[in-house]
Structure formats: C-alpha cells, structure tokens
N, C-alpha and C positions, 0 to 999 in steps of 0.2 A: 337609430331612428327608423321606423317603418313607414311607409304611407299613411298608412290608416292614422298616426298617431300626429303626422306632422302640422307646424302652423303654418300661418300665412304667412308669416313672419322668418320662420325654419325657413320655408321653399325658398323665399328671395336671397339669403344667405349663404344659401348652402352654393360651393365653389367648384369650380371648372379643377377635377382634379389629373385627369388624363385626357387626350381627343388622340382615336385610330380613323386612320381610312383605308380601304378596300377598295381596289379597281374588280368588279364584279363581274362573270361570265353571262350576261343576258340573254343568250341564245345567240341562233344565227345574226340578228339583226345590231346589236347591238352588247358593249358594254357600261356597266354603271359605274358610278362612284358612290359610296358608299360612307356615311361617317358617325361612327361612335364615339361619343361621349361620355365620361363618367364623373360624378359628381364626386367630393370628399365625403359624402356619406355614401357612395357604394351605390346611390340611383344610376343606371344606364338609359341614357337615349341614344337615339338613331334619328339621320336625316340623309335626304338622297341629294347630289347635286345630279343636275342636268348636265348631260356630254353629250360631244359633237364630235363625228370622225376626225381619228388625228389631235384632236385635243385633248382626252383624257387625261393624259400623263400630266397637261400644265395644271387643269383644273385640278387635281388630284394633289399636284404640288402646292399649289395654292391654300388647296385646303388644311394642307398639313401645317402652311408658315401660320395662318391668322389660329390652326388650333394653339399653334405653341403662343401665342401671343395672348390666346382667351386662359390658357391655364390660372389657376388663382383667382379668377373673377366671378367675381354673381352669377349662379346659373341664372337669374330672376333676371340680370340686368339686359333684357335683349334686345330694347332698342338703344339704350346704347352704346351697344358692341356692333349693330348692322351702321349705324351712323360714324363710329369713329372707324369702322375698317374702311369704310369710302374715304372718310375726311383728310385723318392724319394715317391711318397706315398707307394706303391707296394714296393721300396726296388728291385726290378728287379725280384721279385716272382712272376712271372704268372700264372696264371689259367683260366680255362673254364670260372670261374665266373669274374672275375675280367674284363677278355676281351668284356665279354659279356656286363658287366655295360659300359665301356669304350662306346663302339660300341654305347648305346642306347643314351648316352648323346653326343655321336658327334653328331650323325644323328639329334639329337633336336638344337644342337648349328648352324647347318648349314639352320634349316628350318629356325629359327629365322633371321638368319643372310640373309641367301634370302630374308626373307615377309622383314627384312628393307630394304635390298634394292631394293627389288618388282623386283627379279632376279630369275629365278628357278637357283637349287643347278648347276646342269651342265653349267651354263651361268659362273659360279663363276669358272669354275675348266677348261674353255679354248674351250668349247663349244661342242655341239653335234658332232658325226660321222654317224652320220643314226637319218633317222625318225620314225623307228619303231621298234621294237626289239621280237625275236623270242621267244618262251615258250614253255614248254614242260607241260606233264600234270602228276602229280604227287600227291599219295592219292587217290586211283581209286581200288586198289586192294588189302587196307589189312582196318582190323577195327582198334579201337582204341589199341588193344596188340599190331599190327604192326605183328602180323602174316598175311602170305598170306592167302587171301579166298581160297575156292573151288575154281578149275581151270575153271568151268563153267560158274561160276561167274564172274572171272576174265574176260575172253571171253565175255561172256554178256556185260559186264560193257563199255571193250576198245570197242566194236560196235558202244556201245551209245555215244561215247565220239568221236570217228571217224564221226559219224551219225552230232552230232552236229558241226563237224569243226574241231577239233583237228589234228594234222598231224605227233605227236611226243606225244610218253607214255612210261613213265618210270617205270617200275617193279624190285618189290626185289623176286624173283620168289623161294625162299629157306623158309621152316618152321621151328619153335621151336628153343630153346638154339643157342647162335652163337659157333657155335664150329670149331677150326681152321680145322680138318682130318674128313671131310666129308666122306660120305661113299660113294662108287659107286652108289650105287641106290638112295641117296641124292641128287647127280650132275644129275644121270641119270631124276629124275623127274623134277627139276630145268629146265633141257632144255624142258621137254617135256608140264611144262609150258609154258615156250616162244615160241614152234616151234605153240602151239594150241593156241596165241594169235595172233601170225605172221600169220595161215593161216586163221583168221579171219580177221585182218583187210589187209591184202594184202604186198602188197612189196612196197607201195609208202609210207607206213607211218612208220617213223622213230621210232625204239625199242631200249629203252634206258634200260641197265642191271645193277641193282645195286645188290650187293654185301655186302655191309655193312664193308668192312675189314676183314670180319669173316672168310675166310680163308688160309690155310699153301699155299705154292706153288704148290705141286702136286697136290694136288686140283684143284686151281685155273687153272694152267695149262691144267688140264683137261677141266674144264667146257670149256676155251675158244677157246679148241681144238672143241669141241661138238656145241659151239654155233655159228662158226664163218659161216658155210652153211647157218644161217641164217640172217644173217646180217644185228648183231644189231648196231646202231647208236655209242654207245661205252660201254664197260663195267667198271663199277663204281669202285674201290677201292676194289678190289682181295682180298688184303691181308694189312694187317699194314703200312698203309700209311707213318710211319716213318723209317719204315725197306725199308728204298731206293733200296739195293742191292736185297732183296724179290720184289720189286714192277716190279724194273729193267727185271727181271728173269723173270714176269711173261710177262710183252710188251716181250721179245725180243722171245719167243715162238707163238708168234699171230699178226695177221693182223688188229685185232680188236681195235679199239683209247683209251687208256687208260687213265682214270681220277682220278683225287685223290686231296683232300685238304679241305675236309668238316670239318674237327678235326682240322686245322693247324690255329694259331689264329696272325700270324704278319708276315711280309716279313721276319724277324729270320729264321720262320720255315720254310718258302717255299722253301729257298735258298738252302738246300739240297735236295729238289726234282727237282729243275729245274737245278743243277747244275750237277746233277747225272744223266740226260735224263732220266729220267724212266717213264716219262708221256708226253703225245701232248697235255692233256688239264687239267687245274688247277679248281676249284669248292668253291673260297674260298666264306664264307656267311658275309654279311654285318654285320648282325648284332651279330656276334662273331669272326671276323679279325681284330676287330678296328676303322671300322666304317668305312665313306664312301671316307675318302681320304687316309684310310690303302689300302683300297680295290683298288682303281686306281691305286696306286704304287706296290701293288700285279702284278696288270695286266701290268704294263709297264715293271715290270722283265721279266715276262713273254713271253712279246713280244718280248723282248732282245734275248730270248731261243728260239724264235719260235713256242713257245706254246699258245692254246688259251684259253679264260677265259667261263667259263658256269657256272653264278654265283649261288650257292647253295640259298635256300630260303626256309626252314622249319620254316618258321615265318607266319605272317596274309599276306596276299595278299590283304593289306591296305597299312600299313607303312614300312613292312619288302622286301614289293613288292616296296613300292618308291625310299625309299633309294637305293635298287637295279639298279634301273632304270635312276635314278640319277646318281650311278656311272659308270653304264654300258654304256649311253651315252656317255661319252667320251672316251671309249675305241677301238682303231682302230680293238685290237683281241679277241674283244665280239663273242660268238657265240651263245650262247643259254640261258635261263634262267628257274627259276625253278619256278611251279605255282602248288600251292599245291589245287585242284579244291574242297576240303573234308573240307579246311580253310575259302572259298569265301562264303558261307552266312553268316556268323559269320562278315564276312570282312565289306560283305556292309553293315551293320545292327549299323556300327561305323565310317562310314566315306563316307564325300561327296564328289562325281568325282571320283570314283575309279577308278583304273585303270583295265578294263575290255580286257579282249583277245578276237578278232575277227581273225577268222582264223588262229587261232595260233597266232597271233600278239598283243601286246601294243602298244601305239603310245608316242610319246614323251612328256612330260608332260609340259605346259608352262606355268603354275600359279606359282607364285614365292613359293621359297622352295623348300617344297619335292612336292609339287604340289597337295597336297591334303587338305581338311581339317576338322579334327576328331571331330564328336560329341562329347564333353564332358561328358554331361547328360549319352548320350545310354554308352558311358566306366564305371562312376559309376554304373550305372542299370543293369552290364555285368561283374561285381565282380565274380571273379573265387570259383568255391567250393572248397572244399576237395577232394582231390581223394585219392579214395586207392594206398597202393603201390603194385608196378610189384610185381609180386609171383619169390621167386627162387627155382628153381628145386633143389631136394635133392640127394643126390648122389646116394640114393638108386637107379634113374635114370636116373642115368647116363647109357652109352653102350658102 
C-alpha cells in the first residue's frame, strides 16, 4: 500500500508493528528522545518526548515499555492508547515521565497515520486557522547551566538576533539557585537586565520575561511592579504554577499578561488554572501534555476561558517544533510559539524541510504528517553522551 492509494478506512487499521527510541545528541544544551514508529505496512512516524536533566534514561524507558505495549494496535487508535496508558497501564499515576513517553508516541502514531493517508496532522484534526504562525526566540541568553550570561552579552546577542529578523526574545533575566524570597537587589538586577536589553533592541520588539516559578509572591509582585515601564510581551510563571491563588495574586497586582502551564501535563491540570482566572495565556508543550490532540483540547478550554495558547517548545526545532505546529494550526487562540534558536543546528543536521522562521514566522507545513522527514542515519550518528550532572549548592551557601 502507498499513501497516495490508501483509505480512510486502511489508515485507522493499519497496526503498530515496531516502536524504537533514541536518546539524541542536542548540542551543548541539551539531549532528546526521540521515537519511531513503524506501521505493518512499512509507514514510519516519528515523535519527540520532552526531557529533563537526569531524567532521560526513565523517560526513554518509559517510552520503550508503553511501545511494547502499543505493538499490534490501531495506528488510527490514538485516543485511545493516550487514555488507557494513563488509566490501566499507569493505574492513574502520573508523571513527568510517563507524559512525556505518552506525548512522543502520539506525535509518531499521528505522522504515520497522516503519510497513510498522505494528510498533514492538521488536515486530520479539522483543518488550519492561519498560514503562518508567529515564534519567539528562546536560548539566546544563557549557556548550557541555564544561568544567564553577562548582561552585555545578553545585549549583544538580542542585536544579532533583532539584526537578523527576529521581532520577540524571551529571557530568564534572574542568576543562580531558584529560590522562592529573592532579595531586593536580585529583582533590582533582573530588571535592569531587561530594561539594557529593551533599550537595545527598541520598543517594537516584543520582551518576553521568564521566571521559572521560582518565586514567592512579594517578589514576584515586585518584579512586575519594576518591570511593567517596560513593557514586556508577558511575564512567565512568577511563582508555582499550581498554587492558583499565588499565581491569581500575582496577575491581579500588574497589567502585565501572565503565562503559565509549562509543568502542567493533561487538561486535569489545566482546569484549575483556567478555572481560577489567574492567567490570559496558557504554555502547555506538546511533547509533555499528551501529545498533539491533548494539546488542541488544552487550547479549546482555553478558548472557552478566554485565554490564549503560546505553545512551549524546549524540544528540537525539528519534531518538537512540528508536532507544535501541527497542533497550533488548528487553534483559533494560537498566539505565539516557542523556538529555541541554541536547538536549530542540531535540528537541521536530522531532518529534511524544516521548519525555518522567516521574519519571525513558520509557514504551514503541507507534506502529510508532521510534515517533515528525519534522517535516520544522521539520529544514529547523533547518539547522546553522558553528561555530568547539575552541581547542588551546599548549604554552606545558602544566604
């Protein structure tokens, strides 16, 4: 059977007849996971799971048990395989890792299920809203710690990034330990980061403020008293995205659009943030929400709330970028999405068509699936090392 020839009927049929994964060499910053799929007629998809330092190995195992579990099954059947790996394999025990496997084997059941039937994913799920969709640049201002550079550097860096086209930069503008009780002069340099990145690139380009969760309310209230002259695009997750009534407290002190949902892995979770108003815009990431038709029913609650979606993407800006894009097309309350530019050599160095930003833009992707499609070869030849692990401060050092 070939694409071109397959039915509707064929695609939902056709069966789970291998699943591989690949722990992936991302560059300095990071590795991926990686997972292929193959169908009993010979279709291949691919799907990314989302990793966390130190956790790859379980995410990676995870992903291998629920493949062996999908073999024999409906590639078509995908919601549900995402529902009974939570219910009865899962037992209704969630995690980081588990969602994350979940996410990477939807996103490959759906490519597959597109090349059968020579559909990209969006065709399948009710069709586009837009031809293009907007990007933020992220990965510009800190190394592989994920500490911030020198603030000159920083400054340097968003010129070049302005210079080349870019019109939206996201920064974590805070150093060292996440510690909830910031110190005055901690918030005080935090802004005066952004205000020397703001007067370098101008007032037409959009400043995105991340935060990390990492801190208490009067903090965070602070900063976004200090930062709002400047005016950033929005600021990220203040404070514990699951403490609603803290997140609540910190919007209703500030003018500035508040985001939150990068940690939150299933419409479960979301539902008390959107039900508690305490955010205008939700962040959840494809490829650790559930994959790419968690992620549209994320966004339709949220449209229900009046909030809009800027979908997170600390993945490759190969597959963790399609599946995005994929499900971001059909969403009426898309706004932004997240392109991590520190990813993209790495990205095209594994996959052909990427999806590249022009002007701050992607364009809509119209080769069936996810609309890309990955060198094999260069993913084995791109085997992840060992990395050390993050250092923890000793409390001798603490303040």
């Amino acid at each position: 059977m070939t694409p071109a020839s397959a039915t509707v009927g064929e695609g939902l049929t056709d069966r789970v007849h291998q699943v591989q994964t690949f722990l992936v060499d991302g560059g300095p910053a990071k590795s991926w996971v990686w997972v292929k799929l193959q169908s009993t007629e010979g279709v291949v998809g691919w799907g990314e799971c989302y990793t966390a330092p130190g956790r790859e190995s379980a995410i990676r195992a995870l992903a291998e048990e629920l493949g062996r579990r999908l073999v024999g099954r409906e590639v078509g059947a995908i919601r549900h395989f995402t529902s009974v790996a939570y219910r009865d394999i899962a037992t209704k025990r969630g995690s980081l890792e588990l969602s994350c496997a979940v996410s990477g084997l939807e996103q490959a059941m759906w490519d597959v299920l597109g090349k059968t039937l020579g559909r990209p994913v969006h065709a399948l799920l009710g069709g586009p809203c837009r031809a293009r969709f907007r990007v933020y640049a992220n990965g510009w201002s800190y190394g592989a710690s994920g500490d911030t550079d020198d603030v000159d550097a920083a400054v340097a860096r968003a010129s070049e990034l302005v210079a080349s086209g870019w019109n939206a930069l996201k920064l974590d503008p805070f150093r060292g330990p996440w510690r909830p009780f910031a110190s005055r002069d901690d918030v005080r340099r935090a802004v005066e980061c952004v205000a020397a990145v703001r007067d370098a690139v101008g007032a037409d380009v959009d400043l995105l403020v991340e935060v990390h969760r990492r801190l208490a309310p009067p903090a965070a209230r602070q900063l976004a008293h200090d930062l709002e002259p400047l005016g950033p695009f929005w600021l990220e997750e203040p404070v514990e995205c699951r403490n609603v009534e803290a997140l609540r407290d910190v919007a209703a002190h500030t003018t500035i659009p508040i985001v939150a949902g990068e940690t939150l892995y299933s419409r479960a979770e979301f539902l008390p943030l959107l039900a508690g108003r305490a955010v205008g815009i939700v962040n959840p990431d494809v490829a650790s929400c559930g994959g790419i038709l968690e992620l549209t029913q994320i966004a339709a609650m949220a449209d229900a709330h009046l909030v809009a979606v800027a979908p997170h993407n600390y993945n490759s800006t190969a597959l963790g970028l399609a599946a995005t894009i994929q499900a971001a097309a059909v969403m009426p309350n898309f706004l932004i999405a997240e392109y991590f530019v520190n990813l993209a050599d790495r990205s095209r160095d594994l996959v052909d068509l990427p999806l590249e930003p022009v002007e701050g833009f992607v364009g809509l992707p119209t080769m069936p699936g996810l609309g890309i499609e990955v060198d094999e070869a260069a993913v084995r030849g791109h085997a992840a090392p060992t990395r050390e692990s993050r250092s923890i401060a000793p409390y001798r050092d603490e303040t």
